[in-house]
N, C-alpha and C positions, 0 to 999 in steps of 0.2 A: 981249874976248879970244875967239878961234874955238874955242879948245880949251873954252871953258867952254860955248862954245854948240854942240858937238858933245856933251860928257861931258851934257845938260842932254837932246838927244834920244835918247840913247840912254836913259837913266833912265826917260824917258819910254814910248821899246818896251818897255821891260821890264816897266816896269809894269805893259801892258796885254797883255803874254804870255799867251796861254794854252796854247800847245805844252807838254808837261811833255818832251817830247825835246828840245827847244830850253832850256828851261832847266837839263835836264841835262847838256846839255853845256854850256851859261854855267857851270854848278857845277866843272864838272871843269877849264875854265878859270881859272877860277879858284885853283880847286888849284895849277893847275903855273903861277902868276901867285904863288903867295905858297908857295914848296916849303918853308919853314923854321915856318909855320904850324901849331900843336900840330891835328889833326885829333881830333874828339870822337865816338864812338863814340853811335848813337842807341839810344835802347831798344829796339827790333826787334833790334839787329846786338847791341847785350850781348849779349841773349837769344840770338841764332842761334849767338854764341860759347859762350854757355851748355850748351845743346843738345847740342853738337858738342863740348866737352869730356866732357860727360857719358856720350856714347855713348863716347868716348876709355877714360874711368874703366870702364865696362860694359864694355870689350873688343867693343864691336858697330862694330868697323872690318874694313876691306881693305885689304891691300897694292896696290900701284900691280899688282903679276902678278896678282892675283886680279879685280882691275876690267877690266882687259886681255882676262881668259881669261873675266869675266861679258857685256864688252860685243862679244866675238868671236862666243861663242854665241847671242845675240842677234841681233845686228845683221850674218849673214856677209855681205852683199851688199856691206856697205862696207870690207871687207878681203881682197875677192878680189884674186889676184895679189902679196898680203904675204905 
């Protein structure tokens, strides 16, 4: 069958992948190849939810105006003429 001897070299590139951008986008392919798929959260992304909660809990957040009025003063070259 072709299909099985196509599905057979591709298995094969992948294997011998070493792109990590190339297999990130096989990854996210993937994703929108199986949308109904439960997605698992890694220990790093817990953690980073963790984090980002916590500074939530500590009140060490900014409103979408205050990041706005941080990255204006910063960076004015890229909001001239807004």
């Amino acid at each position: 069958m072709k299909i099985d001897s196509e599905k057979s070299k591709i298995i094969d590139w992948i294997r011998s992948l070493e792109n990590e951008t190339v297999i990130d986008h096989l990854k996210t392919l993937q994703k929108v190849s199986f949308p109904n798929q439960i997605y698992q959260l890694s220990q790093a992304e817990k953690e980073a939810v963790d984090i980002g909660l916590k500074s939530l809990d500590e009140e060490r957040s900014y409103t979408n105006e205050e990041v706005s009025d941080i990255m204006r003063a910063k960076y004015p070259q890229l909001y001239k003429g807004k």
